[in-house]
C-alpha positions, 0 to 999 in steps of 0.5 A: 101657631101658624106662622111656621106652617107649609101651604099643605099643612094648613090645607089639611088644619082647615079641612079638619076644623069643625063647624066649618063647611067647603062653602066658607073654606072656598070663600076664604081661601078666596079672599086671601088669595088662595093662601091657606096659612094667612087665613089662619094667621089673619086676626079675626077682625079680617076673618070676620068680613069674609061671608059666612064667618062669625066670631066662632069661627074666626076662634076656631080658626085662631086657635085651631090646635085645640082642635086638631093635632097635626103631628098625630095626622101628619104621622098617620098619613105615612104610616098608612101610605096616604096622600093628601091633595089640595084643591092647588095639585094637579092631581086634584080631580079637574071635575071636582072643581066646577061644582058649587061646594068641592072640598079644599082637600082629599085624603087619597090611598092608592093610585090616581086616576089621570084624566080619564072621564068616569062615570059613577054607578050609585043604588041601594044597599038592599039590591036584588039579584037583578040589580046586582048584576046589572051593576056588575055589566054596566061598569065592566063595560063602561070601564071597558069602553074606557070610563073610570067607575066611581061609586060609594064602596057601600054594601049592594051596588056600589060594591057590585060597581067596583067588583065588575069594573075590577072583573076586568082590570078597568079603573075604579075610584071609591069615595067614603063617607068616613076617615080612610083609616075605617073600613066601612062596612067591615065586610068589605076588607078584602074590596078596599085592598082591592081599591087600592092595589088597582084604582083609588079610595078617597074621602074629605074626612081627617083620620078618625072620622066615622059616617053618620048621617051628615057625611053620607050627602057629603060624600054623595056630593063627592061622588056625583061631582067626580063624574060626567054623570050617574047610573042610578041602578036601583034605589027605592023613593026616598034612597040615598041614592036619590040624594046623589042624583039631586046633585048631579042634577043641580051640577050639570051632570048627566042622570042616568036611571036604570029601570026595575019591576014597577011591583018592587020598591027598590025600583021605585025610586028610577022610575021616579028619576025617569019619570022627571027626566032622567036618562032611561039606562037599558045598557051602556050603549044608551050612555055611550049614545048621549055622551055622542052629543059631548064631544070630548068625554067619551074616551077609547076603549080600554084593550080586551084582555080575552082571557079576561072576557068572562066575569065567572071566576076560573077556579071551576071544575069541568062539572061546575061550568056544565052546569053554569053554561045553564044560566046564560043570559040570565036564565032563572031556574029550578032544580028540576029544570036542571035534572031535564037540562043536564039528565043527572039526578038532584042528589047529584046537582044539589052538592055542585049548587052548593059549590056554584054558590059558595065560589058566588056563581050563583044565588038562591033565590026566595022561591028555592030557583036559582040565578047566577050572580056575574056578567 
């Protein structure tokens, strides 16, 4: 079946079989010289000297159309504007390659990003509203300062990483744990048009594959890999994000930990990172700092749009900036702290607090005060 295959065609059956992991992949793309159509045309006495391969999988790889339709994958990659890039294409991430176990292969929609060195910025899904701007102003400034920001496209910091690098035209790469063709979670549709207009979403996974609790570390690993180093910014103890953190650390990467209230579980687990040596992250001028020491990874700034240089949005009315002014600097207030700061009743605040959160200027906060969401 695989003697009429292409180079790329194999790449994209091997990526897919199952019950095959990277490690044996590379190991037996290695053995036959980095040809993907011998080792599915190899028998499986030959298959079966490579480390890691057993009669099971040298089956699989035999009869791999029992287990992937190429056609239907092939089909798909057109109709939704994908590429697939093997670990032989220049477009393939330069980092990716130096970890132990990079995938021979990844699904890309959208743009990619060149050359320029990225920095991924992980944390959890229940995030505060400190957390979440922290995020926002640590990859708006990094991307910037001229970095690429790589994270998860998860809900919470992840989605506020790709959402400050975006606030100002930076670059932004999203790795998935599931095929490209599942919008994961659902809610953030309009981010991943986003990622793919502006910067670039990518996964290991074939079409079809949906996350679970194997694909998740996967796609850490990816994540981590992409990128000269990681920004934990809030994570509790037994976070995933923990487990990109461990990877970073095991491929060489710099662990950056941002740090919390030490009465907040979702700090816990940053503090644990700096507890072990992680690099504290107060602003993106220790990352700029430590990268100092590297020669050759810190890349020039991009050019300040100063139209851009505000992360609230334009569309507020003169009434609504007034009171946003308010909030700078991360000022939490009360309602009645804004009657003696502005001298207009709270009938009249309450409707233009409405509108400040619905355009999410501003969040309400557990205690009835309120705390913008941006810059």
């Amino acid at each position: 079946m695989a003697r009429n295959l292409i180079p790329r065609q194999a790449f994209l059956i091997l990526n897919a079989l199952p019950h095959i992991g990277p490690i044996t992949l590379n190991r037996l793309l290695e053995h036959f010289n980095n040809d993907p159509v011998a080792v599915l045309n190899a028998p499986p006495k030959e298959l079966c000297q490579v480390d890691g391969v057993g009669p099971t999988i040298a089956q699989t790889l035999r009869k791999w159309n029992k287990h992937f339709d190429l056609d239907r994958e092939e089909k798909l990659l057109a109709k939704r504007d994908v590429v697939f890039v093997t670990s032989q294409d220049p477009e393939y991430p330069a980092v990716l390659k130096e970890i132990y176990d990079p995938p021979i292969g990844l699904y890309r929609k959208g743009n990619p990003v060149e050359t320029t060195p990225s920095i991924a910025i992980v944390g959890s899904r229940r995030t505060t509203l400190y957390g979440q701007s922290v995020a926002k102003k640590l990859a708006a400034e990094l991307c910037r300062s001229g970095f690429c920001v790589v994270s998860g496209m998860a809900r919470g910091i992840d989605t506020m990483a790709h959402e400050g690098a975006l606030s100002v035209d930076g670059k932004t790469v999203a790795v998935l744990g599931c095929g490209l063709d599942i919008i994961y979670p659902p809610e953030n549709l309009d981010l991943y048009r986003k990622l793919t207009e502006k910067g670039a979403i990518y996964s290991e996974f074939p079409f079809g594959r949906r996350a679970d609790r194997q694909t998740f570390p996967m796609r850490n690993r990816i994540v981590a890999g992409m990128s000269e180093g990681i920004i934990v910014v809030e994570s509790d103890a037994k976070g995933g994000s923990m487990i990109t953190a461990r990877f970073a650390g095991e491929q060489g990467r710099l662990v950056f930990a941002v740090p919390g209230r030490i009465d907040q579980s979702s700090s816990a687990g940053c503090h644990q990172l700096i507890r072990d040596g992680a690099i504290l992250c107060r602003s993106v001028e220790d990352v700029l700092e430590e990268l100092n020491y590297l020669q050759g990874m810190r890349p020039m700034p991009m050019p300040i749009d100063p139209g851009k240089e505000r992360l609230a949005p334009a569309n507020l009315s003169e009434e609504e900036n007034i009171i946003l002014s308010h909030f700078a600097n991360g000022e939490i207030l009360t309602i009645d702290r804004l009657t003696e700061l502005t001298s207009r009743p709270a009938h009249e605040l309450s409707p233009l607090l409405m509108m400040l959160e619905l355009k999410r200027t501003i969040a309400k906060r557990a205690d009835g005060s309120f705390e913008a969401t941006f810059g």
